[in-house]
C-alpha positions in Angstrom: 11.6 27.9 -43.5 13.4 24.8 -43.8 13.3 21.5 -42.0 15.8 22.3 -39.7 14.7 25.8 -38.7 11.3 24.3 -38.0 12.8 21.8 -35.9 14.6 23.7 -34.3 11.7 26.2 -33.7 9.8 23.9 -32.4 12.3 22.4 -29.7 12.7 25.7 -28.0 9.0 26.2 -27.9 8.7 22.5 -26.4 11.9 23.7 -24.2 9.7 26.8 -23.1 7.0 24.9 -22.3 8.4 22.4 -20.3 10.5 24.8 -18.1 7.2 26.3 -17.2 5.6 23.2 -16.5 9.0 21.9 -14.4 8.7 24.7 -12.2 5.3 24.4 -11.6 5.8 20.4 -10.7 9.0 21.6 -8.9 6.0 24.0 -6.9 3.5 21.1 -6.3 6.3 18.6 -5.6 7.9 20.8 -2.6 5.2 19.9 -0.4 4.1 16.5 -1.7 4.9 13.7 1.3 2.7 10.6 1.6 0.7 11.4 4.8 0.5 7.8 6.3 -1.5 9.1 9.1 -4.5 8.4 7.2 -4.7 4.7 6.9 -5.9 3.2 10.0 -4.2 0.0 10.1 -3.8 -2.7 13.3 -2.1 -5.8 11.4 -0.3 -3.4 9.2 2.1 0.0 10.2 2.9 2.2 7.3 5.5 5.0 6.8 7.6 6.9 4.5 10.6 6.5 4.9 11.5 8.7 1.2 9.4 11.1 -0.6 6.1 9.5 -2.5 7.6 5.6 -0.7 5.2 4.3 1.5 6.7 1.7 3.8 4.1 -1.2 4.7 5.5 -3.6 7.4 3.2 -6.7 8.8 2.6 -5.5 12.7 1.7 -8.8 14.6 4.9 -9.6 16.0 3.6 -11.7 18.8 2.1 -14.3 16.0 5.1 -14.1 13.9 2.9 -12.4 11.5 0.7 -15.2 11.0 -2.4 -14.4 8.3 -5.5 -14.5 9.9 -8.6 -13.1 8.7 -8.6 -9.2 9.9 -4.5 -9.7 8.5 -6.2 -10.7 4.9 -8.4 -8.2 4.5 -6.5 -5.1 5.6 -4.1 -6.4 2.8 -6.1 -6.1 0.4 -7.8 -2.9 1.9 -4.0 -1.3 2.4 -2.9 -1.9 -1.3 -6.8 -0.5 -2.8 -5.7 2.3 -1.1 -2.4 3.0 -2.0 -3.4 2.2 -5.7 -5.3 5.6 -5.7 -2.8 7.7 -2.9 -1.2 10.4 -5.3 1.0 10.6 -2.7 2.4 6.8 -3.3 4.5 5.7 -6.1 6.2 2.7 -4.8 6.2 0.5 -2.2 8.2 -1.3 0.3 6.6 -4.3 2.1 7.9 -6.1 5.2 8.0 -8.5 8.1 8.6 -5.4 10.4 10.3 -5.9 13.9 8.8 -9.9 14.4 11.1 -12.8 14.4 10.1 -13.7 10.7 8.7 -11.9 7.5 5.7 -14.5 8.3 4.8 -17.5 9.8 2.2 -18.3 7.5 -1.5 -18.7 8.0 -2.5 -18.5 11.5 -3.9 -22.0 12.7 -6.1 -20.5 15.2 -7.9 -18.6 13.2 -8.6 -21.7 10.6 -9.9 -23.1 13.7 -12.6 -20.3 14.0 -13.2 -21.0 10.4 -13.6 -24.7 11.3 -16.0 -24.1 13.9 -17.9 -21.5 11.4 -18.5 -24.7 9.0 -19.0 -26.8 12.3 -22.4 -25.1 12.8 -24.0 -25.8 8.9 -25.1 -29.2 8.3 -25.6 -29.2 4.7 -22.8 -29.4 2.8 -23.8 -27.3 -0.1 -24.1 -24.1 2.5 -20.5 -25.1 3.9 -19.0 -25.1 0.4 -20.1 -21.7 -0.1 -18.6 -20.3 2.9 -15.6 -21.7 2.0 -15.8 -20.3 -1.5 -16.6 -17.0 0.1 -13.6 -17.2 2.0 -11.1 -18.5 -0.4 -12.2 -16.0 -3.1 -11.6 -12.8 -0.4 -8.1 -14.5 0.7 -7.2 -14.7 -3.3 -8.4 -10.9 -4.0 -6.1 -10.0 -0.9 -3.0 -11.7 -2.4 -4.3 -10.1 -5.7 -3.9 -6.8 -4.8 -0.3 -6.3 -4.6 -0.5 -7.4 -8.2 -3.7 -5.2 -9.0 -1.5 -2.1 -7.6 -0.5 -0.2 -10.0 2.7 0.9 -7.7 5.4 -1.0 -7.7 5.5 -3.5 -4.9 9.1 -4.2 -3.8 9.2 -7.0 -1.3 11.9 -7.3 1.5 11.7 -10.6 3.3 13.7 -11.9 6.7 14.3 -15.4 8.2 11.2 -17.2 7.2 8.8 -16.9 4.9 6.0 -19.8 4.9 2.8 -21.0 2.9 0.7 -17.6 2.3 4.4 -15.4 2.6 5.0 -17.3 0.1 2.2 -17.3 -2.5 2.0 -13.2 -1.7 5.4 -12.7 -2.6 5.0 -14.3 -5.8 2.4 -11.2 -6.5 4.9 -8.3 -6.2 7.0 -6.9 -8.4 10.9 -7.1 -6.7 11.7 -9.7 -4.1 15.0 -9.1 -1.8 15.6 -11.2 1.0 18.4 -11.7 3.9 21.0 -14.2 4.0 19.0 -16.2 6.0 15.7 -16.4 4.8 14.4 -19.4 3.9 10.8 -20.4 2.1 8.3 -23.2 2.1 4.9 -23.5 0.3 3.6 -25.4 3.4 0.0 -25.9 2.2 0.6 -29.9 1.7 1.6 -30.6 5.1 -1.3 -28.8 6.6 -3.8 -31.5 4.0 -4.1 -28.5 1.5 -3.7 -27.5 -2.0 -2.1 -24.0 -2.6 -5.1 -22.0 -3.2 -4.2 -18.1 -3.1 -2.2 -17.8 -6.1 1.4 -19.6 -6.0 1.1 -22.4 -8.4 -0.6 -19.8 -10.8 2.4 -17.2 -10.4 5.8 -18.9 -9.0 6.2 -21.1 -12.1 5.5 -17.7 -14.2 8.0 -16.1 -11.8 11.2 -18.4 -11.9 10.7 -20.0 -14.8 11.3 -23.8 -13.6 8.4 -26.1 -13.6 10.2 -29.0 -12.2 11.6 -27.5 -9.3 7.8 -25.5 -9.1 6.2 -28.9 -8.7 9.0 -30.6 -6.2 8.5 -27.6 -3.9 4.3 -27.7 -3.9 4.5 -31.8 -3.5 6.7 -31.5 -0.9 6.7 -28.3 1.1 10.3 -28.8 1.9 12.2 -25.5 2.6 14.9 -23.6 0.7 17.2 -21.4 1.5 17.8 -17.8 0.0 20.7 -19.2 -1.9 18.5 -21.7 -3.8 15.7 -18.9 -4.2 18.0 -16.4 -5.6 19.4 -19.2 -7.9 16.0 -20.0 -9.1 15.4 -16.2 -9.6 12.6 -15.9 -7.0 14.4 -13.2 -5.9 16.7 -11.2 -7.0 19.2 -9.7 -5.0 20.7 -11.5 -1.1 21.5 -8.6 1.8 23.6 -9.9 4.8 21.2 -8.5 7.6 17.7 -6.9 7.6 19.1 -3.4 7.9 20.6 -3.7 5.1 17.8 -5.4 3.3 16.0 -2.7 4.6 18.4 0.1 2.6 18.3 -1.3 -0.2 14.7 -1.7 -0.9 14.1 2.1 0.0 17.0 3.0 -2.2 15.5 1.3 -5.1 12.2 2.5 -4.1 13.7 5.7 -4.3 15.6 5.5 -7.3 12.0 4.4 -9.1 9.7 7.1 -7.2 12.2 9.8 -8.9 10.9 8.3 -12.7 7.7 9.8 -14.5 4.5 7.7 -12.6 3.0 7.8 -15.7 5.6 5.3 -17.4 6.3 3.5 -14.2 2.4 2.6 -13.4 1.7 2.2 -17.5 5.2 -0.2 -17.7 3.9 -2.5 -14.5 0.2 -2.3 -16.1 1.8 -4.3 -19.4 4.0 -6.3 -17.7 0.9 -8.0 -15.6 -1.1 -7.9 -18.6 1.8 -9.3 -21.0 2.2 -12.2 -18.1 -1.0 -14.1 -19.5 -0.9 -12.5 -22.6 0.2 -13.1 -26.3 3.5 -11.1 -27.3 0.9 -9.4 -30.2 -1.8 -8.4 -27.3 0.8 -6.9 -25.2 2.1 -4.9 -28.1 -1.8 -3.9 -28.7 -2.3 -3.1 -24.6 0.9 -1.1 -24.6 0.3 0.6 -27.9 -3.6 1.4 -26.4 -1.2 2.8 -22.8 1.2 5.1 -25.5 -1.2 6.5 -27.3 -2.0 9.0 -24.8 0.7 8.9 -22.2 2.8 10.0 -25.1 1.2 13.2 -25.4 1.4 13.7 -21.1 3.5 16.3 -19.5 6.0 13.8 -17.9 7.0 12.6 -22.0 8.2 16.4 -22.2 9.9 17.0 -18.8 11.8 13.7 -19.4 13.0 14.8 -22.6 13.9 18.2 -21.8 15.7 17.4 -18.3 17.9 14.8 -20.7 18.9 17.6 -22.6 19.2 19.8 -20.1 21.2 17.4 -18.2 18.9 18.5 -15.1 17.0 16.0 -12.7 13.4 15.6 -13.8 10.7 16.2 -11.3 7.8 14.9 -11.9 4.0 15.7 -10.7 1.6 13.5 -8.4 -0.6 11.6 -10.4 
């Protein structure tokens, strides 16, 4: 037998294969919707809006979706969550139905905080309350980045201080027309602390314009944001911002969750990385994704000229 019957031998038993394993993902897949039901939120109101998309909008309209504490932590509980959900492959986060995406952190409840630090004399004690605190509120930003679903973000009118440094941890940013941006923590006698002057120079690339923005916490408009490549594509109203993030959303919950989750797992790690230790970390992903299912089905649907479908992971 010669090279090319062995080939070709072995494509139709790979072709075989795979058209038994796409009609049994084709089987598992009919059913599969993201049951939102189960997460419990009250800051946060999740739906699914497209098959294995789960739609996370902020839900404190009356506060303009300011961040205080219970806001923070069901964050970070929300995206743990969805990290593991089978049933999630992307995800669409937004301001929901209030005035703006968010108003930044809620000044009330840094009052509650203040009185909290109020009661401890020693100042050794209050430092570590406020280390505590800062180290949950990073975590919470952290976990859009920690996801391994891809975290598209869809921001309206403003988008202030802690909007701010948690947009800079997803993975696509869209905004209106008319959204406009501050990193406010400098006017309020404060330091960025949950992650923007680590990410948003990595982001758009431009130190100097970085460094204006944090010493002066002077807004910008989407224009200037989309120039700067904070984000990446400018809808003319929030319905339409709205379409567009589910249709890409979409578009990516159709690909193999194997490569999308092991592509956004190398892109973090790459971020802070040597080009050479990404190569090894995606190499170390390869090796066995490679030998999955969703290599085959991809392969065979191309040749087939069929849509790929793809099961939960």
């Amino acid at each position: 037998m010669n090279r090319m019957q062995v080939c070709t031998k072995l494509f139709s038993s790979l072709k075989l294969m795979t058209q038994s394993k796409v009609h049994l993902t084709r089987n598992m897949c009919a059913t599969a919707t993201a049951g939102t039901e189960k997460y419990q939120f009250q800051t946060l109101k999740l739906s699914t809006p497209s098959p294995f998309v789960v739609h996370v909008e902020f839900n404190r309209p009356d506060r303009m979706n300011a961040f205080n504490r219970q806001l923070w932590t069901e964050i970070k509980d929300c995206f743990d969550q969805l990290h593991n959900d089978p049933d999630c492959r992307v995800v669409v986060l937004s301001g929901g139905t209030s005035k703006h995406f968010t108003a930044g952190i809620d000044l009330f409840d840094m009052m509650k905080l203040g009185q909290e630090l109020g009661a401890i004399d020693e100042v050794g004690r209050r430092g570590r309350l406020l280390e505590g605190t800062i180290k949950l509120y990073q975590d919470c930003i952290s976990a859009l980045e920690n996801c391994y679903k891809p975290v598209i973000v869809a921001v309206h009118s403003a988008c202030i201080g802690a909007g701010l440094n948690l947009i800079t941890a997803a993975d696509i940013r869209y905004s209106t027309r008319d959204a406009w941006f501050s990193l406010k923590e400098v006017d309020i006698g404060l330091a960025a602390d949950v992650g923007a002057l680590q990410r948003l120079p990595r982001v758009v690339g431009n130190h100097s314009w970085v460094r204006e923005l944090a010493f002066t916490a002077r807004k910008f408009s989407s224009d200037e944001a989309y120039t700067q490549g904070l984000v990446s594509r400018l809808f003319d109203t929030r319905e339409a911002l709205l379409d567009g993030a589910v249709k890409l959303a979409t578009e990516i919950a159709a690909k193999s969750p194997i490569a999308v989750q092991g592509t956004k797992k190398n892109l973090v790690f790459s971020g802070d990385h040597s080009v050479q230790e990404g190569l090894d970390h995606i190499r170390q992903i390869n090796m066995l994704n490679l030998q999955s299912e969703d290599f085959l089905t991809a392969i065979m649907a191309s040749q087939s000229k069929e849509t790929p479908v793809f099961a939960k992971l």
